[in-house]
C-alpha positions in Angstrom: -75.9 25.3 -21.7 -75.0 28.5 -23.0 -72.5 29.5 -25.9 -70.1 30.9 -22.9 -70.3 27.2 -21.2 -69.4 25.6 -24.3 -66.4 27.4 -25.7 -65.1 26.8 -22.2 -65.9 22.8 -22.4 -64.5 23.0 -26.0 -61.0 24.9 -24.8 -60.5 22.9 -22.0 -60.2 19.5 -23.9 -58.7 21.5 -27.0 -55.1 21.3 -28.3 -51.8 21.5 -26.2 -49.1 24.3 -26.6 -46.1 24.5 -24.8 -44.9 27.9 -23.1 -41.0 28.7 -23.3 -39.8 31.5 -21.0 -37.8 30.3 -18.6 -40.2 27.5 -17.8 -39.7 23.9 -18.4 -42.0 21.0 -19.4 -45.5 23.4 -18.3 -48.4 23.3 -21.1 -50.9 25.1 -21.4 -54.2 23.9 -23.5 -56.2 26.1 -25.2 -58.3 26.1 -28.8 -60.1 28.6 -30.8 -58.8 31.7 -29.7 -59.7 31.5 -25.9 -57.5 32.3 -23.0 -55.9 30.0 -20.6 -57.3 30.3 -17.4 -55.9 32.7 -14.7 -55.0 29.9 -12.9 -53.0 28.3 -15.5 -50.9 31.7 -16.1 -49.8 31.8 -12.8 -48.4 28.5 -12.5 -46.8 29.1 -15.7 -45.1 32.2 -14.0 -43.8 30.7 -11.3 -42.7 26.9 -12.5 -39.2 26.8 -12.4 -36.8 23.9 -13.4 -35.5 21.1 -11.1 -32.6 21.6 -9.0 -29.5 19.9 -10.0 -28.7 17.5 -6.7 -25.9 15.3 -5.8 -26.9 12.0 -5.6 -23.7 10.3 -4.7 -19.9 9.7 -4.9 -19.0 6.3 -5.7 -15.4 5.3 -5.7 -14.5 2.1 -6.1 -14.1 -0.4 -3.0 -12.0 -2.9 -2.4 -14.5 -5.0 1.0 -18.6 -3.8 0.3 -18.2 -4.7 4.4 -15.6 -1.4 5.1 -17.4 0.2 2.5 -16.0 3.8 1.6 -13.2 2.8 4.2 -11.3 0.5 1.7 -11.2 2.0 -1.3 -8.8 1.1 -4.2 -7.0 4.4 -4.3 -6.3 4.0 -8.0 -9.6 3.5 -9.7 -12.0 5.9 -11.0 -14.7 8.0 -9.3 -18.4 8.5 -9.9 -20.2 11.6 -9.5 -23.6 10.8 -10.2 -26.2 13.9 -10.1 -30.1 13.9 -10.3 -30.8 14.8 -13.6 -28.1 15.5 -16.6 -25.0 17.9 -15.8 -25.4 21.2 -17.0 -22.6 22.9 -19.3 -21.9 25.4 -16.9 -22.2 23.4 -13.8 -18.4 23.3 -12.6 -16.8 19.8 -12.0 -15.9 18.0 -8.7 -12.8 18.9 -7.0 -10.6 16.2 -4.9 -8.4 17.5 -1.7 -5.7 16.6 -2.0 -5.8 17.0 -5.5 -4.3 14.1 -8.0 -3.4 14.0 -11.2 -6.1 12.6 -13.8 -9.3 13.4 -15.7 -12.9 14.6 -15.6 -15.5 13.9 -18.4 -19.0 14.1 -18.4 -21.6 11.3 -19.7 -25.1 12.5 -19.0 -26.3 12.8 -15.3 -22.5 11.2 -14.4 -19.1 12.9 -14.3 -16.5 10.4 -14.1 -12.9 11.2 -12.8 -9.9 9.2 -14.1 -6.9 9.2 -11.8 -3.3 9.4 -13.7 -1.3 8.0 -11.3 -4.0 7.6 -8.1 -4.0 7.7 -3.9 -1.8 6.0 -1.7 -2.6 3.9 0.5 -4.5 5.3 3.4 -5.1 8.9 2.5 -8.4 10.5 3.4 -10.2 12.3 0.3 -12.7 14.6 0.0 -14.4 15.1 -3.4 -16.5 18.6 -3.2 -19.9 19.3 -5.6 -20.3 22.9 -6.2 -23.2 24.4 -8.3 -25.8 22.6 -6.9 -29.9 23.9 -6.2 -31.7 26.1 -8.7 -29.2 29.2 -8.3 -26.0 27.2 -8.6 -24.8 28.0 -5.1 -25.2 25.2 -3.1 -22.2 22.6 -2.6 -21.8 19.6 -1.1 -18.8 17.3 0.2 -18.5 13.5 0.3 -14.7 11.6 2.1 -13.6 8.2 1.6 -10.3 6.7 2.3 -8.1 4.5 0.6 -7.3 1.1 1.4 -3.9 -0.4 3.0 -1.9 -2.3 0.7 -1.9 -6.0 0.4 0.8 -7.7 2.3 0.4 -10.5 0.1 1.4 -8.0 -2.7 4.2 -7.1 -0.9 5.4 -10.6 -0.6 5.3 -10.7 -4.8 7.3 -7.8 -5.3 10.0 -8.7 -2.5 10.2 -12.1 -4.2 10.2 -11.2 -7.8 13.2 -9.1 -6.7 15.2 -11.3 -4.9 14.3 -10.4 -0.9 12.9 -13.9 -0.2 14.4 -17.2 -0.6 11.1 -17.6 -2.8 10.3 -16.7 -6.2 6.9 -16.1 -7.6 5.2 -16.5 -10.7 1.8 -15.0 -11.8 -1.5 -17.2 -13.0 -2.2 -17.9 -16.5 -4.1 -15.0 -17.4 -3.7 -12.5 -14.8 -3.0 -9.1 -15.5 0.6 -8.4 -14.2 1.9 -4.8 -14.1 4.8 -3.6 -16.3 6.5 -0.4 -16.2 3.3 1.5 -15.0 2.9 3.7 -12.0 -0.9 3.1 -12.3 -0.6 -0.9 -12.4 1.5 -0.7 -10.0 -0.3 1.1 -7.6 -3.4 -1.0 -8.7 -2.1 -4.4 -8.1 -0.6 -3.0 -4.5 -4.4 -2.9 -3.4 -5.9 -5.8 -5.7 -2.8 -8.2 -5.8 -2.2 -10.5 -9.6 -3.5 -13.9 -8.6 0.2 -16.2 -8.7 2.1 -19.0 -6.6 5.2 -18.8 -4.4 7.9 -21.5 -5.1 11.2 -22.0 -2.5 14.6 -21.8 -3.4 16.0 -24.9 -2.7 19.4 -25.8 -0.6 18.1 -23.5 2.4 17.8 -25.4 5.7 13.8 -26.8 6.3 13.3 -24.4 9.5 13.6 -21.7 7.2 10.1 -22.5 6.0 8.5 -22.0 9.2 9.1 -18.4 9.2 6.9 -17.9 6.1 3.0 -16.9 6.0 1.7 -16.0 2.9 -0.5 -12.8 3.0 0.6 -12.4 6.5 3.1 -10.2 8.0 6.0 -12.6 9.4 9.6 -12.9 10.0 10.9 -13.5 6.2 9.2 -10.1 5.3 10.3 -7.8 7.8 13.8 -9.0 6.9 13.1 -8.9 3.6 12.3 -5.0 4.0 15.4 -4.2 6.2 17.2 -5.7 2.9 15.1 -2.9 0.5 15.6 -0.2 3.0 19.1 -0.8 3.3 19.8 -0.9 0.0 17.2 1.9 -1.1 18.7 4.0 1.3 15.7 4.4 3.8 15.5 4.4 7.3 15.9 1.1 8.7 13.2 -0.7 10.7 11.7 -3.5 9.0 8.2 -2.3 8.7 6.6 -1.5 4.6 5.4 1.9 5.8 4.4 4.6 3.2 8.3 5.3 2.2 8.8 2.0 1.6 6.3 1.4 -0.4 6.7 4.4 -2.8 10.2 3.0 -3.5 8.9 -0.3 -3.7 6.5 0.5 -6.2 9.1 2.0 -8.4 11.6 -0.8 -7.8 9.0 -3.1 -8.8 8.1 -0.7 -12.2 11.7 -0.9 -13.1 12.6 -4.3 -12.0 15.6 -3.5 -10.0 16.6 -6.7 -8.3 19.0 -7.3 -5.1 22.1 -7.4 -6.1 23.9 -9.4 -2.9 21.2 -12.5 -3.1 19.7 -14.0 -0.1 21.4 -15.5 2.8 20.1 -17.3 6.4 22.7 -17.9 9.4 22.4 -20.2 12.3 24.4 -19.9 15.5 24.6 -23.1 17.1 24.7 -23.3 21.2 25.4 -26.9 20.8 28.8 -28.3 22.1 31.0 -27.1 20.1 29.2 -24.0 19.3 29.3 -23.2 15.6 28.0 -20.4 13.0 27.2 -21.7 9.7 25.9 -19.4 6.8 23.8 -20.5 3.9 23.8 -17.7 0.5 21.7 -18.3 -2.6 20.7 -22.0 -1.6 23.8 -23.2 -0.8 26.2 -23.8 2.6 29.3 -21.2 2.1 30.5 -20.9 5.9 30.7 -22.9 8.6 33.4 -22.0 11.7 34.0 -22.6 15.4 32.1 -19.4 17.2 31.7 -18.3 20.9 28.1 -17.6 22.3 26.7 -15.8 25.5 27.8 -16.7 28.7 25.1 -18.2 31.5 25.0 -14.4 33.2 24.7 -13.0 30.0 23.3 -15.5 27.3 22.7 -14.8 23.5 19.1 -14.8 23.1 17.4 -18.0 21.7 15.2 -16.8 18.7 15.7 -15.3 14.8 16.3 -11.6 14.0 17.7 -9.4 11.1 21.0 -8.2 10.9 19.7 -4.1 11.1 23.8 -2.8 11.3 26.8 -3.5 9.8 30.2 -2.5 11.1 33.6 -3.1 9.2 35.3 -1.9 12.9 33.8 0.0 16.2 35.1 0.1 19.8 32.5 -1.9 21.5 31.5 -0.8 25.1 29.8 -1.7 28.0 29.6 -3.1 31.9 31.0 -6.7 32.6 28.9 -8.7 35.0 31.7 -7.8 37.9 30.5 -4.3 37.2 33.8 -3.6 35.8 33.9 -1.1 32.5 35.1 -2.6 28.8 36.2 -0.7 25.3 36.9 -3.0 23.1 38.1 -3.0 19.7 36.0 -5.2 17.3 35.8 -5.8 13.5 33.5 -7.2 11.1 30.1 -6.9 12.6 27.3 -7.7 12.0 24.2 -6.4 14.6 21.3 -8.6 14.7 19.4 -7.9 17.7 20.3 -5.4 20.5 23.5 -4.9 21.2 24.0 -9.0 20.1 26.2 -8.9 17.1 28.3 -11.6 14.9 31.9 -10.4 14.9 35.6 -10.5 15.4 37.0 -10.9 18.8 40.5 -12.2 20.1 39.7 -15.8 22.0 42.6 -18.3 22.7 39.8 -20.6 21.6 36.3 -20.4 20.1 33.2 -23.3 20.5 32.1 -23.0 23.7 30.0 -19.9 25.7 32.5 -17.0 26.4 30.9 -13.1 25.3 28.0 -11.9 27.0 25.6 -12.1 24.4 27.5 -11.6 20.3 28.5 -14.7 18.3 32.0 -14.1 18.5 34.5 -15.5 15.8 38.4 -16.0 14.8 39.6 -12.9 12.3 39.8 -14.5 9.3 36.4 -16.1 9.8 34.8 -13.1 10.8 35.9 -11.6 7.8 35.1 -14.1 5.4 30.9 -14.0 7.2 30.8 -10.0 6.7 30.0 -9.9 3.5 27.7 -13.2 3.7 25.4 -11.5 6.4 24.0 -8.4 4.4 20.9 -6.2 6.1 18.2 -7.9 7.0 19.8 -11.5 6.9 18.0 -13.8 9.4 19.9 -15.3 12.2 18.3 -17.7 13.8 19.8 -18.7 17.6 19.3 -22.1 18.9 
């Protein structure tokens, strides 16, 4: 072997040194003065570092079965990336933007909301600065959850909407004053037990589903709306829920408590009211004729009226304008009010629960929105 054959052997398995220069992790071995081969110099020239890649946008869902269709619209966001975040790479953006906070930990960057998404809201979280030049970006959408119905049953009992009060479990994490609890618990609901008001006729009971939508809620929400000053139809849409959610925050409680009515077609025929668990009105009443009967069934009062002129077509075909007062609309054009009878307890309107004056005006204020009246 010659001298030339050796000092290549011996510079091959020689020492190690690393090259700078805009490369990253190449070495380069040499010993005793040689040379790295050509070879070696020209990967060294053109070894560049890795490109910084998404890997994925993990928010945090509510089902792992609807995936990053349920999310819970008020906890955090992970941006995780292949290798750690540089300085200068620019953080995530969210459409539509929220309030809240970015930090990075390594090859994560981890978003904080301050207050969070409603329910139902599509979001978009865009990477930028991506590839080896920085230029690439890449987008990711999820959307948030609905709320819990059965969280929505809690808040309407704790303020005094249901003939039902509530109570949390030992140890679960109830939410105060806070926007952010509050929005968390309307996706992920405080674990608790419902308890009835007593005094309330049994039926009432068998209007009640817990977790599911049913006839005590929707009269429940006519109640909030009414008072809350919303649009009236009985349905815990996105307006309702904002003001719940800050009803809830600053515990503001119904102030005309909770009644139930029933409207007895049994001879005589009879209204009878029932208002914070006990019996406060009972009187002779008029119901639907056989042409034109008041519906069987039970349905919120939705409109209150201390007088109107009520109008309409008689069965004969004839026209009527009459005057009325005290009334209380429960379902159509069926309402509870006054109107002048020689005698009340037996079918006579075409459809309302008619009563004496002084009896109608001693219900009005006992039949607030969303009261149930149940017809049987």
């Amino acid at each position: 072997m010659s001298s030339i054959s050796r000092k290549t052997v011996a510079w091959a398995a020689g020492a190690v040194l690393a090259v700078g220069g805009g490369t990253a992790g190449i070495v380069i071995a040499t010993q005793g003065g040689g040379q790295p081969s050509g070879t070696a110099v020209a990967r060294a020239a053109v070894a560049r570092p890795a490109a910084l890649d998404l890997v994925s946008v993990s928010p945090v869902a509510l089902s792992q079965a609807a995936g990053d269709q349920a999310v819970d619209g008020a906890g955090t966001i992970v941006v995780t990336y292949n290798q750690p975040i540089p300085a200068s790479a620019p953080l995530p953006k969210l459409s539509p933007a929220t309030a809240g906070t970015w930090r990075k930990s390594g090859d994560v960057a981890i978003f904080t909301p301050a207050s969070g998404y409603a329910a139902d809201t599509n979001v978009t979280v865009t990477v930028a600065g991506l590839g080896n030049e920085g230029t690439r970006s890449e987008s990711s959408s999820f959307k948030t959850a609905s709320y819990s119905t059965l969280r929505l049953q809690e808040i309407l009992a704790q303020l005094g909407y249901l003939p039902l009060t509530w109570k949390a479990a030992k140890g679960a994490t109830v939410p105060g004053a806070s926007a952010t609890g509050q929005l968390t618990a309307a996706y992920e609901p405080p674990a608790g037990a419902f308890h009835w008001e007593r005094g309330y006729p049994a039926q009432l009971r068998s209007f009640w589903a817990q977790g599911q939508a049913n006839t005590l809620d929707r009269g429940a929400v006519i109640g909030f709306e009414a008072d809350h000053g919303l649009p009236i139809d009985g349905v815990a849409g996105a307006a309702v829920w904002r003001a719940l959610l800050k009803a809830a925050a600053k515990h503001q409680r119904n102030t005309h408590g909770y009644s139930y009515a029933i409207a007895s077609k049994a001879s005589p025929e009879t209204l009878t009211i029932w208002h914070d668990g006990r019996r406060v009105f009972s009187s002779l009443a008029n119901t639907g004729i056989p042409v034109s009967p008041t519906v069987d069934g039970t349905f919120p009062v939705y409109d209150k009226l201390p007088f109107q002129i009520m109008s309409g077509t008689n069965p004969d075909g004839s026209h009527y304008a009459d005057p009325v007062e005290w009334v209380s609309y429960f379902n159509g054009g069926d309402a509870v009010h006054y109107f002048d009878r020689g005698s009340y307890g037996w079918p006579q309107s075409l459809g309302c629960v008619e009563l004496p004056y002084d009896a109608a005006k001693e219900a009005y204020p006992y039949l607030p929105y969303g009261t149930l009246v149940t017809v049987e």
